[in-house]
C-alpha positions as CSV (number, residue, x, y, z in Angstrom):
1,X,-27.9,15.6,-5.6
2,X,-29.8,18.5,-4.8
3,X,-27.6,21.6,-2.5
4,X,-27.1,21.0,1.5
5,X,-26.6,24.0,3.6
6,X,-22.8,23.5,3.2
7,X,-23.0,23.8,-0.3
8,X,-24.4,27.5,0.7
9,X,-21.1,28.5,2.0
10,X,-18.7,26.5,-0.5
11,X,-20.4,28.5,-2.9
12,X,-20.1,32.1,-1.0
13,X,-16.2,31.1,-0.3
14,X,-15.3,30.4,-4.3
15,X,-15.7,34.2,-4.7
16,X,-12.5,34.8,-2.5
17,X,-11.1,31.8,-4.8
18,X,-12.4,33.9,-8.1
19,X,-11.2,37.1,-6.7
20,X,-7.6,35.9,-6.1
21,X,-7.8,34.2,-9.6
22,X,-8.0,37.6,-11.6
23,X,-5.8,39.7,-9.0
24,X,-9.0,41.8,-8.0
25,X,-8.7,44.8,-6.1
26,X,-10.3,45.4,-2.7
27,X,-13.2,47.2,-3.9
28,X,-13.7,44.4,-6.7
29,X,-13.4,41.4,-4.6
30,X,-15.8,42.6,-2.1
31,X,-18.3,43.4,-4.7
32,X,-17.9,39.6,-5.8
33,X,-18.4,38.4,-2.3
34,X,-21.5,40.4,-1.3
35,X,-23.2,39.8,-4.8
36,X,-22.6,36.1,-4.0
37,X,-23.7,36.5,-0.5
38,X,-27.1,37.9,-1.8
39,X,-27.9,35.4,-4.5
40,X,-27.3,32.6,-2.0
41,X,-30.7,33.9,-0.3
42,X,-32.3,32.6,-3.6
43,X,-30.6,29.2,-4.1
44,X,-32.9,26.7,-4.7
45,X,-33.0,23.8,-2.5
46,X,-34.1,21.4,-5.6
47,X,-31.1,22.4,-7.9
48,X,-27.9,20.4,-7.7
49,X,-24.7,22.0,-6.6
50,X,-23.8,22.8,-10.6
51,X,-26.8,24.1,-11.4
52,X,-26.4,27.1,-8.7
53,X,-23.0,27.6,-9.9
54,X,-24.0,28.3,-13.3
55,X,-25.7,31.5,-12.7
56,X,-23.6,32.5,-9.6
57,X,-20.3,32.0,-12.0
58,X,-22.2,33.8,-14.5
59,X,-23.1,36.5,-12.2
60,X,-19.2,37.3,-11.4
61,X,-18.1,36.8,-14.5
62,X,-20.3,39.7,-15.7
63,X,-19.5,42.1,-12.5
64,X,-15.2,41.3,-13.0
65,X,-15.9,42.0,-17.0
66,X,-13.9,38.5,-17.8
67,X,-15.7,35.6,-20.1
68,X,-13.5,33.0,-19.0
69,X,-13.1,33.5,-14.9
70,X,-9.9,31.1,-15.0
71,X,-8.6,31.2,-18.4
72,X,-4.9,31.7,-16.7
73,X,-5.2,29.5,-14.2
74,X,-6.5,26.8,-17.0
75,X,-3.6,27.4,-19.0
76,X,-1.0,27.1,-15.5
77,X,-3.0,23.8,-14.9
78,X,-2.7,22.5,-18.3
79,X,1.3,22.9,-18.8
80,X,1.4,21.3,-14.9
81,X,-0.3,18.5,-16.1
82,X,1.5,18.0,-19.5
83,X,5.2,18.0,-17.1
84,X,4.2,15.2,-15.6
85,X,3.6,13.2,-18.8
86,X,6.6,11.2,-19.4
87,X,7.0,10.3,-15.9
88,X,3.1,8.8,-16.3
89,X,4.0,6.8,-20.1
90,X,6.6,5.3,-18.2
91,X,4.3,4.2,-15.4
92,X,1.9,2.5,-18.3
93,X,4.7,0.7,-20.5
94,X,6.1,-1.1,-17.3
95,X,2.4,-1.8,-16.0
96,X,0.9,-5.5,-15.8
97,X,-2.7,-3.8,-15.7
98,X,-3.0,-0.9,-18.2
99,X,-6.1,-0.2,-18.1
100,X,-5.8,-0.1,-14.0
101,X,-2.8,1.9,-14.3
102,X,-4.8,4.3,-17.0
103,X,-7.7,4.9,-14.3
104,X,-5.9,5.6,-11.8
105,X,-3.9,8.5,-13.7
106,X,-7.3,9.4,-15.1
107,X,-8.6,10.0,-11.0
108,X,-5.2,11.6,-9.8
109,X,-6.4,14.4,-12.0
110,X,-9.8,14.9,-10.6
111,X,-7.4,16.6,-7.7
112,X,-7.4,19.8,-10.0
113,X,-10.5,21.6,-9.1
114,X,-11.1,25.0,-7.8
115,X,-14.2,24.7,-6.5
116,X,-13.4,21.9,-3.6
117,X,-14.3,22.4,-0.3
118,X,-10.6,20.3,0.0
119,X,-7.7,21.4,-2.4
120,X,-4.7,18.0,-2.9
121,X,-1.3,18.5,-4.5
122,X,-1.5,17.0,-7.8
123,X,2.4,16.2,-7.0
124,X,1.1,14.5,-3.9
125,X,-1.2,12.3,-5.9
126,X,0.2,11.4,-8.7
127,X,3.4,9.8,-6.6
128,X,0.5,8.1,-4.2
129,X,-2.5,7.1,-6.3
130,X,-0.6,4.2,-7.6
131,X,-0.2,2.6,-4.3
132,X,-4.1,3.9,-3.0
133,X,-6.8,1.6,-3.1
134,X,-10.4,2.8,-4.5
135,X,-12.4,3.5,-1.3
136,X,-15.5,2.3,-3.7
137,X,-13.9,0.0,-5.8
138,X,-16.3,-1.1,-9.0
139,X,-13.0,-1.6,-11.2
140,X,-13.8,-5.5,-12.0
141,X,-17.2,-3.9,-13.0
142,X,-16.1,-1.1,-15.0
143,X,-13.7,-3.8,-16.5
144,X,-16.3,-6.3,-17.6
145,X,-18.9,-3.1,-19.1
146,X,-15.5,-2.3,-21.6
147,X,-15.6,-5.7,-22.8
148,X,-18.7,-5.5,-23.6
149,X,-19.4,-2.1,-24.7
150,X,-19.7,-1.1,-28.6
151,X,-19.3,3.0,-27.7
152,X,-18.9,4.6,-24.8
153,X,-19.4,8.4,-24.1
154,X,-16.5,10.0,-21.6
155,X,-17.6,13.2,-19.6
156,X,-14.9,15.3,-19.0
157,X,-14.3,17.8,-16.0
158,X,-11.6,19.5,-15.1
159,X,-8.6,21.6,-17.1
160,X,-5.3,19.9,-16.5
161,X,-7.4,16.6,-16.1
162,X,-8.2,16.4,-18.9
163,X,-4.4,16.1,-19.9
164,X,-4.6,12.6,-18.0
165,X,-8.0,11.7,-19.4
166,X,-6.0,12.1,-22.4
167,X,-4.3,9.3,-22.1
168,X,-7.0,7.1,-20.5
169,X,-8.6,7.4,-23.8
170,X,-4.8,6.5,-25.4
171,X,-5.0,3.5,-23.7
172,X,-8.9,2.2,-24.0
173,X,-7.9,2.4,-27.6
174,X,-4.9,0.3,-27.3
175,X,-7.0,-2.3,-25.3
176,X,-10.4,-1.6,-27.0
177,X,-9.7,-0.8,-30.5
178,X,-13.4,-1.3,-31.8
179,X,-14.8,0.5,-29.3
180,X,-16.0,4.1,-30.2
181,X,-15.8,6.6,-27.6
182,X,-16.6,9.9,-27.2
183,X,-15.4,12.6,-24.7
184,X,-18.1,15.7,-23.9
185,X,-17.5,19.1,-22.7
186,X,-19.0,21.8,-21.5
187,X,-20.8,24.2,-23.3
188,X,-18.8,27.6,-22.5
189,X,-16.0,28.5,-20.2
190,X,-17.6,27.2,-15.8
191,X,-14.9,27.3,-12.9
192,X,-12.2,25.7,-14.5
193,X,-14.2,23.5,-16.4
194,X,-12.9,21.7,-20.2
195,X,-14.6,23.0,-23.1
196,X,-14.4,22.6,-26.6
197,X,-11.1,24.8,-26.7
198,X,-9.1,23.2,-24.4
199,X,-9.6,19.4,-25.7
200,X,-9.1,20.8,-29.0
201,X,-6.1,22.3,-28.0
202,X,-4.9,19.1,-26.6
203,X,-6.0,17.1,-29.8
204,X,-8.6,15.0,-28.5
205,X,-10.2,15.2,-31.9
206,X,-7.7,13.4,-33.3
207,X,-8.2,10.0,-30.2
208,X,-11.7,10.4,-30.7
209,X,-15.2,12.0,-31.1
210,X,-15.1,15.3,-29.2
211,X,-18.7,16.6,-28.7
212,X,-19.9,20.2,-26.3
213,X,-22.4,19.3,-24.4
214,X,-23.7,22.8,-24.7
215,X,-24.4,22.5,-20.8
216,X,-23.9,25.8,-18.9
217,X,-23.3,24.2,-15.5
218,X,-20.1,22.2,-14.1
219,X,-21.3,18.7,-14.6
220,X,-23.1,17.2,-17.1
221,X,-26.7,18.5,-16.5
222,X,-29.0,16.4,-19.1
223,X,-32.1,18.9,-19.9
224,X,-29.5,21.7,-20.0
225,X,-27.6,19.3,-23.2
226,X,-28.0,19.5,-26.9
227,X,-30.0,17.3,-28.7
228,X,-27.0,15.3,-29.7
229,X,-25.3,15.4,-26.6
230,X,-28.6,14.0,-25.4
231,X,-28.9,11.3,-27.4
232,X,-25.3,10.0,-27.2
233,X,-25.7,9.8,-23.2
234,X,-28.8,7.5,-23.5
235,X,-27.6,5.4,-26.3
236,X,-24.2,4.7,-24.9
237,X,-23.4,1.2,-24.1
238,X,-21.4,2.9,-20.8
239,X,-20.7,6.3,-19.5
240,X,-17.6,7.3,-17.6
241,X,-17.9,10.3,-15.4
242,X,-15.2,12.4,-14.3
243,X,-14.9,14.1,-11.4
244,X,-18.0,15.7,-8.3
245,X,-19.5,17.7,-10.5
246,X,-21.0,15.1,-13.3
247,X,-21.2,12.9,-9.9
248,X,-23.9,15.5,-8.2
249,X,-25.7,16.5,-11.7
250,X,-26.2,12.1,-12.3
251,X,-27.2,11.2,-9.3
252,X,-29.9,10.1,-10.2
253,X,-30.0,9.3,-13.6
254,X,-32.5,8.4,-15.7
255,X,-30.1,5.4,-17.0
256,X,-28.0,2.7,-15.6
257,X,-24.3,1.8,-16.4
258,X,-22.5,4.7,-15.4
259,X,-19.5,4.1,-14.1
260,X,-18.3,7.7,-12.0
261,X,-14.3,8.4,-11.3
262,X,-13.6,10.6,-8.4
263,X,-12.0,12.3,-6.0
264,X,-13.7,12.8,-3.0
265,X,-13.1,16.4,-2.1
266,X,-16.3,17.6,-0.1
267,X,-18.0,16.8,3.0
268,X,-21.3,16.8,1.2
269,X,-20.5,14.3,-1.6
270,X,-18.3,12.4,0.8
271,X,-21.8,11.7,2.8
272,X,-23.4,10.8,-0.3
273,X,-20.6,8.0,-1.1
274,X,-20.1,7.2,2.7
275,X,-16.9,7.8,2.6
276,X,-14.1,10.3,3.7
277,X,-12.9,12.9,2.0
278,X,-9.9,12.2,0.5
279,X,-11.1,9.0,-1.0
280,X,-11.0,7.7,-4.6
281,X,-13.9,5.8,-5.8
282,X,-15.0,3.6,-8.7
283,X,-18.4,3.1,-8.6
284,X,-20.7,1.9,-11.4
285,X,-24.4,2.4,-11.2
């Protein structure tokens, strides 16, 4: 998906978002805004939403003197996410359909993203998603590619999310034990974005292979990746891809059998899926 002129002002507007972030001052957060303001008169028209953030994020994270933009809010998100985890094994030892049950706690978490157009309680979600229907609903799909699979590759998105893609990977290796999977990251800290630190932090190494894409951009941007990164994605049996971000950078993709979990949080991606914002989709390509 290459940028709309919507995308033009989402992107202007997550300066404000930045600025209240790391407490800026007046003279700080304006700088932030009209910096933004006068890159947006570059943005390319052929680059995907990601892609313009990675330099625009770069930009203010240069101009505020800060390396990691959210590393706070991360951190709030994360311990947010862990205090629902009890509630959430419950859910999955009394479930007749764990691996249902699993997805859906691995979408309510898409909910955490600061760069929405839309911002959802993750409160909200997690006491509705149970009962919500996928709006695109590939499920039986995405069911029938596991059985099959030999390795699967996992693209994470979001901090906090990640805490519930944690245990979507708990339970594909209950159901799926000789399956390999692997979850990527991104390269360095973008937006609010899981890297290598955070999924160490929350042991994914230890569930299994954790791999950085090296990417620069929120989502998964191929010709950005590492070699290895690279050559996981196209030898995967299936990839499973969190959240808008990996959504706009994949679509297309060079490869089938990509299965994309999301929440719908942006007029622009909600055209894309023709649906409404709001919506939860499962859709496999």
């Amino acid at each position: 998906m290459t940028i709309s002129p919507e995308c033009v002002e989402c992107i202007i507007n997550q300066s404000a978002k930045v600025a209240n972030a790391i407490e800026a001052d007046d003279i700080l957060s304006n700088k932030l805004t009209s910096t933004v303001k006068n890159l947006s008169k570059e943005f390319s028209f052929d680059d995907t939403p990601p892609e313009i953030a990675s330099y625009v994020y770069e930009e203010m994270a240069r101009i505020a003197k800060k390396k990691d933009l959210y590393d706070e809010v991360k951190e709030h998100s994360t311990q947010k996410a862990l205090s629902f985890v009890p509630l959430l094994q419950e859910k999955l030892t009394n479930s007749k359909d764990k691996l249902l049950t699993a997805t859906k706690i691995a979408v309510a978490g898409n909910v955490i993203d600061l760069a929405a157009e839309v911002e959802f309680d993750l409160e909200d979600e997690l006491e509705k998603i149970f009962h919500t229907q996928f709006a695109h609903n590939d499920f039986e799909l995405l069911k029938e590619n596991l059985k099959k699979a030999q390795n699967i590759v996992i693209i994470g998105d979001n901090v906090g999310e990640h805490i519930f893609d944690y245990m979507f990977i708990e339970t594909l290796n209950e159901l799926y034990p000789n399956v390999e999977i692997t979850y990527m990251v991104r390269g360095n800290p973008i937006i609010n974005d899981v890297t290598i630190k955070e999924a160490k932090e929350a042991g994914f190494d230890n569930i299994c292979k954790l791999v950085d894409s090296g990417v620069n951009t929120p989502g998964f941007t191929y010709n950005r990746a590492t070699k290895e990164a690279k050559e996981l994605f196209d030898n995967a049996d299936l990839i499973i891809s969190k959240g808008m971000g990996n959504y706009e950078c994949m679509s297309p993709s060079h490869r089938g059998d990509i299965c994309f979990l999301l929440k719908v949080k942006c007029s622009v991606v909600a055209s894309s899926l023709n649906k409404e914002i709001g919506d939860i989709i499962c859709k496999v390509v």
